[in-house]
C-alpha positions as CSV (number, residue, x, y, z in Angstrom):
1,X,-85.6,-23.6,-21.7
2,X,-86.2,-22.9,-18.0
3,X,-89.6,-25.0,-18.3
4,X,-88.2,-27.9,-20.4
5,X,-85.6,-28.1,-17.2
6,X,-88.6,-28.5,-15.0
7,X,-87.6,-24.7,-13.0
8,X,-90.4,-23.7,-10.5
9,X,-92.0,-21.0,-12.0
10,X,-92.8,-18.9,-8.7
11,X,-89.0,-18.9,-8.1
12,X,-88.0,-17.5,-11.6
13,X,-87.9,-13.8,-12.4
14,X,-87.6,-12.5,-16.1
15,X,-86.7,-9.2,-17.1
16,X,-85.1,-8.6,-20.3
17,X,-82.9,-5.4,-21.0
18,X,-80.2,-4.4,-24.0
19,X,-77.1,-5.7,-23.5
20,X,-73.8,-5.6,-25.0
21,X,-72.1,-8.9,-23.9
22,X,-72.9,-11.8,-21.4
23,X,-70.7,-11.2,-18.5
24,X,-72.7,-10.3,-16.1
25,X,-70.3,-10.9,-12.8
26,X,-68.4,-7.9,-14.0
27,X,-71.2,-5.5,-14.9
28,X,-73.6,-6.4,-12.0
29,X,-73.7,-5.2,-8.6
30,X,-71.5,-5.4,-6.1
31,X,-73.7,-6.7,-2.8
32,X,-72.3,-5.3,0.9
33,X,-74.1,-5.2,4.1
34,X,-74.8,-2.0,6.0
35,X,-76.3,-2.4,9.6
36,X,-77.7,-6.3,8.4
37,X,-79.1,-4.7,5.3
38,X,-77.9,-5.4,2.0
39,X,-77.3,-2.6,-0.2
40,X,-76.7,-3.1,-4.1
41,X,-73.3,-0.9,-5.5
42,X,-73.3,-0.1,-8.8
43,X,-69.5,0.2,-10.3
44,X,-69.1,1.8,-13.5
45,X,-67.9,-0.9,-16.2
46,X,-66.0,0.0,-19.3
47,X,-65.1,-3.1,-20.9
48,X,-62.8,-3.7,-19.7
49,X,-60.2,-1.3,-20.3
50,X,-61.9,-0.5,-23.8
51,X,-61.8,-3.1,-25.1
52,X,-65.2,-4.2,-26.0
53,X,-68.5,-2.0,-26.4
54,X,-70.3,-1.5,-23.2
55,X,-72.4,1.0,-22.9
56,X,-75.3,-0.8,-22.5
57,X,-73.9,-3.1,-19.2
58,X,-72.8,0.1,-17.7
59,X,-76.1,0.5,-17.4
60,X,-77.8,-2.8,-16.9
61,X,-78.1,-2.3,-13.0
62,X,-79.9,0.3,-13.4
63,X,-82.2,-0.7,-15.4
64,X,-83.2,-3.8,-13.7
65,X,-83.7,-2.4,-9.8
66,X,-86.2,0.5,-11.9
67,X,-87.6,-3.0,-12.9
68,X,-87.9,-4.2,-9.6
69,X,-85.4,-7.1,-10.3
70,X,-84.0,-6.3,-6.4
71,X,-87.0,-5.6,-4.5
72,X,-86.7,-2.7,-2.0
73,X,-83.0,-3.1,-2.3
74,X,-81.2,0.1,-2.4
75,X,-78.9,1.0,-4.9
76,X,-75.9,3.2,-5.0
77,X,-73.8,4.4,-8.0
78,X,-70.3,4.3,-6.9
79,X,-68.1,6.7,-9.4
80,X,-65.0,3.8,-9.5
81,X,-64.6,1.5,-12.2
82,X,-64.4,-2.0,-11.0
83,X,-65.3,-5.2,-11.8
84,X,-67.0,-8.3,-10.0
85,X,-64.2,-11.3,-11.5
86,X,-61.5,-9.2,-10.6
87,X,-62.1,-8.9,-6.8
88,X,-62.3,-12.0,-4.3
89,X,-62.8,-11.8,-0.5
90,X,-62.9,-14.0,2.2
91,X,-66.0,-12.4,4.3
92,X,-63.9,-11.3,6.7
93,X,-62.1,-8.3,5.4
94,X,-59.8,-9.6,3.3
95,X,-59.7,-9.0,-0.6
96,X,-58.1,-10.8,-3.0
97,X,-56.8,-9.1,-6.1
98,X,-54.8,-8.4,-9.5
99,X,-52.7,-6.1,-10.8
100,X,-55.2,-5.3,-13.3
101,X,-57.0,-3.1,-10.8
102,X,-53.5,-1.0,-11.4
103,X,-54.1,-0.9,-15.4
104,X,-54.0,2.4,-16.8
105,X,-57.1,1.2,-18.8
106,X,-59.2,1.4,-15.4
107,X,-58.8,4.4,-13.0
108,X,-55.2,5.1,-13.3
109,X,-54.8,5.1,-9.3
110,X,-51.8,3.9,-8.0
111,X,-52.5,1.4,-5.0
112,X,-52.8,3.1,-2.3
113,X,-55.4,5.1,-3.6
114,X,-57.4,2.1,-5.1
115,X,-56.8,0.6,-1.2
116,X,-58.6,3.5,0.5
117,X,-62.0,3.8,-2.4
118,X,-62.2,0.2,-1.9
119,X,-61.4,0.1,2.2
120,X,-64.4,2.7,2.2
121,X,-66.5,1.3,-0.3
122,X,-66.3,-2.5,0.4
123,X,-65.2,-2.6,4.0
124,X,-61.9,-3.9,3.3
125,X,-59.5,-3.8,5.8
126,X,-56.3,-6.3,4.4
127,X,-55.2,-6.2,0.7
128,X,-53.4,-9.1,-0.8
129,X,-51.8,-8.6,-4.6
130,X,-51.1,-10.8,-6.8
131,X,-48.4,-9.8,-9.2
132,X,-48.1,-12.8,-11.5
133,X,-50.3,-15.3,-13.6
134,X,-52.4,-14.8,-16.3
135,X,-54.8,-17.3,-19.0
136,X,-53.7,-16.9,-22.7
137,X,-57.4,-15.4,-24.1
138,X,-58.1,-13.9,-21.1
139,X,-59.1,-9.9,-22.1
140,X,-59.8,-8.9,-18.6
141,X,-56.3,-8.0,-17.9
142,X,-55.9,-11.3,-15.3
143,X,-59.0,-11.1,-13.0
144,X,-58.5,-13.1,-9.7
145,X,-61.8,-15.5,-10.8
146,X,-59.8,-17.1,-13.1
147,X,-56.6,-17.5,-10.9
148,X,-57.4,-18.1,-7.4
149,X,-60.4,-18.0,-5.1
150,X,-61.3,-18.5,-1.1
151,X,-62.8,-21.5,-0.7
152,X,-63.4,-20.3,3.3
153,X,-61.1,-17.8,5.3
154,X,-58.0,-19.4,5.1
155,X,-58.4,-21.9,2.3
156,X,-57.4,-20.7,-1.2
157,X,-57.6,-22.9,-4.4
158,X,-55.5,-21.7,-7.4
159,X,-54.6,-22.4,-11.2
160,X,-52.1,-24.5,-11.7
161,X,-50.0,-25.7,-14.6
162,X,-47.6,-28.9,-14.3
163,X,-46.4,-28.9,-18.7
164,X,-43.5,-26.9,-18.5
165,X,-43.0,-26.7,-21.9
166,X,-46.7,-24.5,-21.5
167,X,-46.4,-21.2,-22.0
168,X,-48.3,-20.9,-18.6
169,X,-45.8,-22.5,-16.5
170,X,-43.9,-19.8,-15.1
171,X,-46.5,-17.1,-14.8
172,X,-48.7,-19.6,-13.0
173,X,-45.7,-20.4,-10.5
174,X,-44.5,-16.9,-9.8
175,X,-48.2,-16.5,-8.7
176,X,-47.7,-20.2,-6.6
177,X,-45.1,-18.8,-5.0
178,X,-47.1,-15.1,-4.3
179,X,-49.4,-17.3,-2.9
180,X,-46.9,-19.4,-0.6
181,X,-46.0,-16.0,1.1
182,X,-49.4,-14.7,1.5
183,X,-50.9,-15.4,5.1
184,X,-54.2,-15.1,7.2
185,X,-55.4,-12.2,9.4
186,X,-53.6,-14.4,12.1
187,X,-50.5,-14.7,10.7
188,X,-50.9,-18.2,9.3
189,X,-50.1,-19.5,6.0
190,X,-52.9,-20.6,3.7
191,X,-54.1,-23.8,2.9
192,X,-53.5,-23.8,-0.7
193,X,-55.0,-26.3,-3.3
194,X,-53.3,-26.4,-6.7
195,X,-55.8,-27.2,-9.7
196,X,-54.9,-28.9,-13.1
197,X,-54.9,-26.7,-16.2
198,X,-56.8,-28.4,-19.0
199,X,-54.9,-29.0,-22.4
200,X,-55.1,-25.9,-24.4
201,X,-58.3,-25.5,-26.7
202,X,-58.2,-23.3,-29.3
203,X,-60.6,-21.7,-31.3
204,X,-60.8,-21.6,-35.1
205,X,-57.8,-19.2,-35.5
206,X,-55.8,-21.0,-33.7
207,X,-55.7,-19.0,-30.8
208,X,-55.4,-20.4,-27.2
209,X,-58.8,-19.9,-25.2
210,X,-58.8,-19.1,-21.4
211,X,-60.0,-22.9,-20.5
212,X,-59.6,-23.4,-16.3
213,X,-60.7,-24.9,-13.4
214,X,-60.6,-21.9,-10.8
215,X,-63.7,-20.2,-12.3
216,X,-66.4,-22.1,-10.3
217,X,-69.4,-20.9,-8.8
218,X,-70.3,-21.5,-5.2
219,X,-74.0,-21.6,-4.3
220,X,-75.7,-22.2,-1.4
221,X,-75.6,-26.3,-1.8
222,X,-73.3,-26.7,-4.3
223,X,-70.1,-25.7,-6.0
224,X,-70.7,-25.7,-9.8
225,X,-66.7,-26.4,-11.6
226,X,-66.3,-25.8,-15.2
227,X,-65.8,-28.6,-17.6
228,X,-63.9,-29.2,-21.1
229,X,-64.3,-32.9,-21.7
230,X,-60.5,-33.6,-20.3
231,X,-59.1,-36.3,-18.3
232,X,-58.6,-33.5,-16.1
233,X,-62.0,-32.6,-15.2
234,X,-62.2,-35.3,-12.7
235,X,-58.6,-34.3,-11.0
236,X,-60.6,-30.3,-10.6
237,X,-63.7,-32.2,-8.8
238,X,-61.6,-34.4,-6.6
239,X,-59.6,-31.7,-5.3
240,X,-62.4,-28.8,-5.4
241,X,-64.5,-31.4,-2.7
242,X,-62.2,-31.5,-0.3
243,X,-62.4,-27.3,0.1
244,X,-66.1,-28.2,0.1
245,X,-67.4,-31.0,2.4
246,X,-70.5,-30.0,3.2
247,X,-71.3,-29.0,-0.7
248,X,-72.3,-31.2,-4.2
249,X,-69.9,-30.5,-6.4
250,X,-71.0,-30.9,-10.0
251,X,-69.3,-30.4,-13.3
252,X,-70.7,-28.0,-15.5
253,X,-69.6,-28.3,-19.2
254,X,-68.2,-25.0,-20.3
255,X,-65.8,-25.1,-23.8
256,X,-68.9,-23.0,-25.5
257,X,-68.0,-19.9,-23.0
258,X,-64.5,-20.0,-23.1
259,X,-65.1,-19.2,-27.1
260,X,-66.3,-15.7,-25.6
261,X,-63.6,-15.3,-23.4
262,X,-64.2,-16.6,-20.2
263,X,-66.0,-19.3,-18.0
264,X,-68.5,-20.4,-15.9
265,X,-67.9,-18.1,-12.3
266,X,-67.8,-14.9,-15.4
267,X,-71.6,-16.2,-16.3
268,X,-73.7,-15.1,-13.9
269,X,-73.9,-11.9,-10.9
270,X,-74.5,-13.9,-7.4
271,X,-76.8,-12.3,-5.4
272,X,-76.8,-12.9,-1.7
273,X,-80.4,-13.7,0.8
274,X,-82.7,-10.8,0.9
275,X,-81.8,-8.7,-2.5
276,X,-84.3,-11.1,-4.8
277,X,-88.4,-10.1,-4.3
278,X,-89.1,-12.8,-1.2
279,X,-91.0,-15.2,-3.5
280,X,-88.1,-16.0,-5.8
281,X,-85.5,-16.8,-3.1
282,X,-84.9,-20.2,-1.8
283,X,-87.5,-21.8,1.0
């Protein structure tokens, strides 16, 4: 597939390992920066709460830096259960989170315990908690990825939901209004961009699947927005380029995924400059 797209071959890397599901933002590491250095952290993952076998993620990092998937990158195991969708920071000490770092189903810490693993661990120094909003077929328990995101330090773009006959419509603006009282390091509020909820698909039972716009992907050029083929889709561009000017922003089509329970940011583990061997990262 990756030579039918025309990839360059010197900047692909292969390594295949067993697996239990696809989602590897929530089962790969976690990349912080000690001293300029990047060091890989490797969370323990138990899908999610339980739900799903995953045995084999939990061990997927592993496996792939005894590969040499990371270069020299070091690796640490860190004895926490945590997820990559259900944390968001703005690279400047602030994280953005759920309540479903509180589940039982996780590490049954209560949040100021949770605060000080992760103020260690991560470098975090400010918490904000959201307490409201949630996407019907969702199983992670409301990760932030689907719900909202830092566009840049004080810039967050959110899931919204305008039907209010949608079952959505007042979890998503109790979490609007979380939002609204939320403000910078400074003191200022945020600059807060609402995005369009897509009309519900369903899959063959019936049941509502977790289709939404605030799972994109930023990369180094671009910003890549999940797509369903609604009127919609356009109205998630327009209003995702303006949080990034100096990006492409291009639609990625993205109803398969949601029929295994997520979207496109869910897809893949981002890795930042310096963790991939030097020949496979970007001239």
């Amino acid at each position: 597939m990756l030579h039918v797209a025309s990839a360059d071959s010197s900047r692909c890397r292969l390594h295949v390992v067993a697996s239990n599901d696809i989602w590897a933002r929530d089962h790969g590491p976690i990349t912080v920066y000690r001293n300029g250095q990047p060091v890989l952290l490797d969370f323990r993952f138990n899908g999610w709460g339980g739900k799903f076998p995953h045995e084999l993620d939990d061990r997927i990092t592993v496996r792939l830096h005894a590969l040499g998937a990371f270069a020299a990158t070091p690796l640490e195991p860190v004895d926490l259960i945590l997820e990559g969708g259900s944390i968001e920071t703005d690279g400047a000490g602030t994280l953005l989170t759920t309540r479903c770092l509180l589940n039982p189903n996780r590490n049954g810490l209560d949040r100021a315990a949770l605060e000080r693993r992760l103020g260690e661990t991560l470098g975090i120094s400010r918490f904000l908690w959201l307490e409201h909003g949630h996407l019907l077929g969702d199983d992670t328990d409301s990760h932030t990825d689907t719900l909202a995101r830092f566009c840049d330090a004080r810039t967050i773009a959110y899931q919204g939901c305008a039907d209010t006959a949608d079952p959505h419509y007042g979890p998503l603006q109790a979490m609007a209004e979380e939002l609204r009282s939320f403000r910078t390091a400074s003191g200022e509020p945020y600059r807060l961009i609402e995005l369009p909820l897509p009309a519900p698909r369903r899959d063959e039972r019936g049941n509502r699947l977790p289709a939404g716009y605030a799972n994109f992907l930023i990369l180094n050029g671009a910003v890549l927005v999940p797509t369903y083929g609604d009127p919609l889709d356009a109205v998630a561009l327009e209003r995702l380029s303006g949080c990034f000017p100096n990006h492409d922003i291009k639609g990625v089509p993205c109803a398969t995924l949601t029929h295994q329970g997520g979207s496109l940011h869910a897809r893949p583990c981002s890795l930042p400059a310096g963790v991939m061997p030097a020949a496979a990262n970007p001239a």
